[in-house]
C-alpha positions in Angstrom: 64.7 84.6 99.6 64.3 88.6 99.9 67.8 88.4 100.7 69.5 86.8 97.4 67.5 89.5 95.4 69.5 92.5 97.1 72.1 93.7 94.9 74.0 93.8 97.4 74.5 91.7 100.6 76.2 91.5 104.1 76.3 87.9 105.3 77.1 88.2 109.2 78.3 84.9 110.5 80.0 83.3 114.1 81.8 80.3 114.4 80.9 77.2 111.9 77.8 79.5 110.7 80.0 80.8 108.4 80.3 77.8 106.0 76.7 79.0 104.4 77.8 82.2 104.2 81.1 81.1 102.4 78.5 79.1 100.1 76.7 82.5 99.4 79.9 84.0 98.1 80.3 80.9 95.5 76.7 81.6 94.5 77.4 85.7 94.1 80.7 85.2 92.2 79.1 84.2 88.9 76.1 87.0 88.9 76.3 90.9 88.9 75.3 91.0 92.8 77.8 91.4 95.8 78.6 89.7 99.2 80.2 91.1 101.7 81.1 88.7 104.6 81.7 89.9 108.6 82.6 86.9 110.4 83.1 87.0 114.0 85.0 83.6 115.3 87.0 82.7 118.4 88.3 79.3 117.2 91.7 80.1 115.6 92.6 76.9 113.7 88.9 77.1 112.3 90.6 80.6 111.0 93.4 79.3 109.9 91.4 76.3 108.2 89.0 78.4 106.0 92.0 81.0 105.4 94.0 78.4 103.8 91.5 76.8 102.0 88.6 79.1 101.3 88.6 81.5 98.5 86.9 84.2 99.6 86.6 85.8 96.9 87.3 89.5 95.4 83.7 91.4 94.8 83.4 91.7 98.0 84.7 92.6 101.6 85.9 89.4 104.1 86.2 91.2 107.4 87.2 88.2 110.1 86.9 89.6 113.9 88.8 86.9 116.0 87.5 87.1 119.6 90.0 84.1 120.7 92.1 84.6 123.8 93.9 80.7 123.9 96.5 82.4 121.3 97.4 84.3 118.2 96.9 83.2 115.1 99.4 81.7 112.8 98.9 83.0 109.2 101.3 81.9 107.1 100.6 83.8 103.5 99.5 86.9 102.9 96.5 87.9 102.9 94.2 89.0 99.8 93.9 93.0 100.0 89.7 92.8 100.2 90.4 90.7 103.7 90.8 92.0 106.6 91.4 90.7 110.5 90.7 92.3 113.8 91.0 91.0 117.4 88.0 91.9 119.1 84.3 92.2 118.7 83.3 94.3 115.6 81.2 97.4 116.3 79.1 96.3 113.8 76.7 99.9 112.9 80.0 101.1 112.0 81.6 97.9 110.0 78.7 97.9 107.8 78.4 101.5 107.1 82.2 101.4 106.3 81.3 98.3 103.6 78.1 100.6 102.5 79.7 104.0 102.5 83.0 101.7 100.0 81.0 100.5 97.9 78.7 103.0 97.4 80.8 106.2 96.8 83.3 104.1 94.6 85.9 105.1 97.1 87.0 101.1 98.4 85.8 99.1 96.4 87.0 95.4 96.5 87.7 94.6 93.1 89.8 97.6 93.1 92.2 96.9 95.6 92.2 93.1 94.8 93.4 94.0 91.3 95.5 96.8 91.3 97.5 96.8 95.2 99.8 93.6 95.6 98.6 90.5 94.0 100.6 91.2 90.6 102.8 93.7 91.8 106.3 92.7 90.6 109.5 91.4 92.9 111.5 94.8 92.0 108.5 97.3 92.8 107.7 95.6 96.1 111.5 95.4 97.3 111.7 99.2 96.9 108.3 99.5 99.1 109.5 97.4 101.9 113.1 99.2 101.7 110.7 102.5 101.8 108.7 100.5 105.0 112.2 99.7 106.6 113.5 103.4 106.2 110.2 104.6 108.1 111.2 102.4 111.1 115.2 102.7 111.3 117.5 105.5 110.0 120.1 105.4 107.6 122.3 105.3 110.3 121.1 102.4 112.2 120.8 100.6 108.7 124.5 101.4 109.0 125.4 99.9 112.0 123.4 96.9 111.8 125.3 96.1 108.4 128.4 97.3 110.1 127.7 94.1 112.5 126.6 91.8 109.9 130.2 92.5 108.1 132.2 91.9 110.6 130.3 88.6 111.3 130.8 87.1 107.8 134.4 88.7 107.9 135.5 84.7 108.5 138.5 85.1 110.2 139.6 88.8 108.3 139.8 91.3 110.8 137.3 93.8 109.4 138.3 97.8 108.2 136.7 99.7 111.0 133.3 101.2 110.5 133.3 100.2 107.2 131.0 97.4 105.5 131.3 94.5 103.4 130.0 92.3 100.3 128.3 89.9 102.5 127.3 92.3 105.5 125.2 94.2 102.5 123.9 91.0 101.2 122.6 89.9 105.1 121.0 93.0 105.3 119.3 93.1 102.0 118.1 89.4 103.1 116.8 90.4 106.7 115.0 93.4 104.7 113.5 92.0 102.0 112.7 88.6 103.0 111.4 85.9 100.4 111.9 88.7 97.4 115.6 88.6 98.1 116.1 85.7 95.5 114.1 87.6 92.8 116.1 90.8 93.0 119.5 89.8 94.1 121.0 90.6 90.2 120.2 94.1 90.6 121.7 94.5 94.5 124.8 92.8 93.0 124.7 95.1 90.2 124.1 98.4 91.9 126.7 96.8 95.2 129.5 97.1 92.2 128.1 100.5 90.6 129.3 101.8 93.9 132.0 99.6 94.7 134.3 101.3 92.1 137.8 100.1 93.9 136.5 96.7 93.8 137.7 96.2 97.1 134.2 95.1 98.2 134.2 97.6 101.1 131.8 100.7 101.8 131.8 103.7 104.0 128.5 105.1 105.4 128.5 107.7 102.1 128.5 104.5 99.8 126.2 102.6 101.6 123.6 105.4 101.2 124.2 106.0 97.8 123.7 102.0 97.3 120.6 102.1 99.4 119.2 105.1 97.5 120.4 103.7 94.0 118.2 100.6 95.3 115.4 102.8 95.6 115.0 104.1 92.4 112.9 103.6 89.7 114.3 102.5 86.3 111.8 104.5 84.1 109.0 107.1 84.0 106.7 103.6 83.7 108.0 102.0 86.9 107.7 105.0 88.7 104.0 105.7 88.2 103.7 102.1 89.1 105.2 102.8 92.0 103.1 105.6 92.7 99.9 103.7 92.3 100.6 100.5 94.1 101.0 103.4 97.1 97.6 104.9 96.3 96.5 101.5 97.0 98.0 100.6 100.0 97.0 104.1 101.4 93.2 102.8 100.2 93.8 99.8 101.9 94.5 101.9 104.7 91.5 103.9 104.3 89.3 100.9 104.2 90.4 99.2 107.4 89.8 102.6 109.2 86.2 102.6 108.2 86.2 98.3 109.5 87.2 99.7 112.9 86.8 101.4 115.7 88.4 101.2 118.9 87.0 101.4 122.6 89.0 104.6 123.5 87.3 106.1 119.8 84.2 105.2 121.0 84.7 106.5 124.6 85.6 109.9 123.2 82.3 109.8 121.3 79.3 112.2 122.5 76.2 110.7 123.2 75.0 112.5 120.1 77.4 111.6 117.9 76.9 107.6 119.0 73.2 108.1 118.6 73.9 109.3 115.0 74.7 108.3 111.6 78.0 106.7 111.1 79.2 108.4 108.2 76.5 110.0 107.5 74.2 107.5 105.3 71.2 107.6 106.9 70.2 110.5 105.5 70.6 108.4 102.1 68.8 104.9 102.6 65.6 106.3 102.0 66.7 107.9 98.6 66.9 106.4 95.4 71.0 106.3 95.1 73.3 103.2 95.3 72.9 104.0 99.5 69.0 103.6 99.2 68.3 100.7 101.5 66.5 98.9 99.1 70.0 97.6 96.9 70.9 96.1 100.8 70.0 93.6 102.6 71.6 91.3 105.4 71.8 87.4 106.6 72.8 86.1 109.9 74.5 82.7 109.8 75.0 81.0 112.8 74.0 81.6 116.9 70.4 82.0 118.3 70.8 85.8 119.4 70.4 89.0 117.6 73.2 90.6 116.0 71.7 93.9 116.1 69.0 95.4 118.8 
């Protein structure tokens, strides 16, 4: 068809339509082309199904819209960075000028962010980025206190200093923070837990337990921390990306009735030129339903 001759493609699917589309992808991955999938689907363990058993893969975008109301869905790995859920109905001028204006300016690509955000990012690096994510939503202090309560639970029968924490109080925090990567970096809490733990007494006050926290923190090496600094490039792209997936009802309320009438991110202006926006490297497929997508 027309369609698989596009360099690039958008496959829009609903509900079970979305099994050809996943067949397109299989088809793409071993030529130069591109599919992007937007899948709009209320069934959540059809979801669930595909997302445990579907490799979507990473040249192009997977944006999944789940318009269920029976319940949440359960995901239980993470997701690849190029895939993206939202609850709701897409606005779907603006989804597929965000996957256009990505691809097209080099600024999101898929590849990119499948390669070079989390999926070989190791255990160490992504213990100090979820101790950075837990010190954006509690303070040092409430860090504190929480470990001042978790000491005094495993004190097993030894009535605790006060306001002071323990071996294991630091070791059930590090565990609540860091979840599954716990295992793969407990060496190095132990190590820097006795680096500050100089009496050996296996106690802390609140100026240990920052200096342990912040010793935690750092990066070994002028390597790790460039590392460091460009696994958060690409989670900030990440970021990026999903703003350009999404828009909400208030965004688009706030909206004037030229600006709704206009060129989302500008690229109209561009589809009749003879650049990667020109509307002639694009084309799209609907999979699935009997009604239009677009008016």
């Amino acid at each position: 068809s027309p369609a698989m001759d596009s360099e690039h493609l958008v496959a829009v699917a609903s509900g079970i339509g979305v099994t050809p589309a996943i067949s397109l992808i299989k088809q793409y991955s071993s030529t130069s082309r591109r599919l992007n999938l937007i899948w709009i689907c209320r069934d959540a363990g059809l979801v669930e199904h595909f997302l445990q058993n579907v490799d979507f893969g990473s040249d192009g975008y997977t944006l999944i819209y789940y318009t269920g109301r029976d319940r949440e869905l359960i995901l239980q790995d993470d997701l690849p960075p190029n895939v993206f859920i939202f609850k709701g109905r897409p606005n779907l001028e603006r989804t597929i000028c965000g996957i256009i204006t990505g691809i097209a300016t080099g600024e999101g690509l898929p590849e990119e962010l499948h390669n070079k955000v989390l999926t070989q990012t190791p255990a160490n690096m992504r213990s100090k980025l979820l101790l950075e994510k837990a010190l954006s939503i509690y303070t040092m202090d409430q860090l504190y206190a929480y470990t001042v309560k978790a000491s005094a639970y495993h004190s097993e029968g030894i009535e605790p200093k006060v306001d002071t924490v323990n071996y294991q109080g630091v070791l059930s925090t590090m565990r609540h923070l860091l979840g599954d990567d716990y295992e793969l970096v407990a060496e190095n809490i132990i190590n820097n837990f006795d680096n500050v733990n100089t009496s050996g007494d296996c106690q802390m006050d609140f100026n240990d337990f920052e200096f342990f926290f912040n010793l935690m923190l750092e990066g070994s090496n002028t390597q790790e921390l460039s590392s460091m600094a460009n696994v958060k490039l690409g989670l900030q792209r990440m970021s990026t990306c999903r703003d350009m997936f999404e828009i909400s009802l208030d965004d688009i309320n706030k909206l004037s009735e030229s600006d709704r009438g206009g060129s989302v991110f500008g690229i109209k202006q561009h589809l009749n030129g003879d650049g990667k926006f020109s509307a002639r490297n694009w084309n799209m497929l609907y999979c699935g339903g009997s009604q239009p997508v677009l008016d």
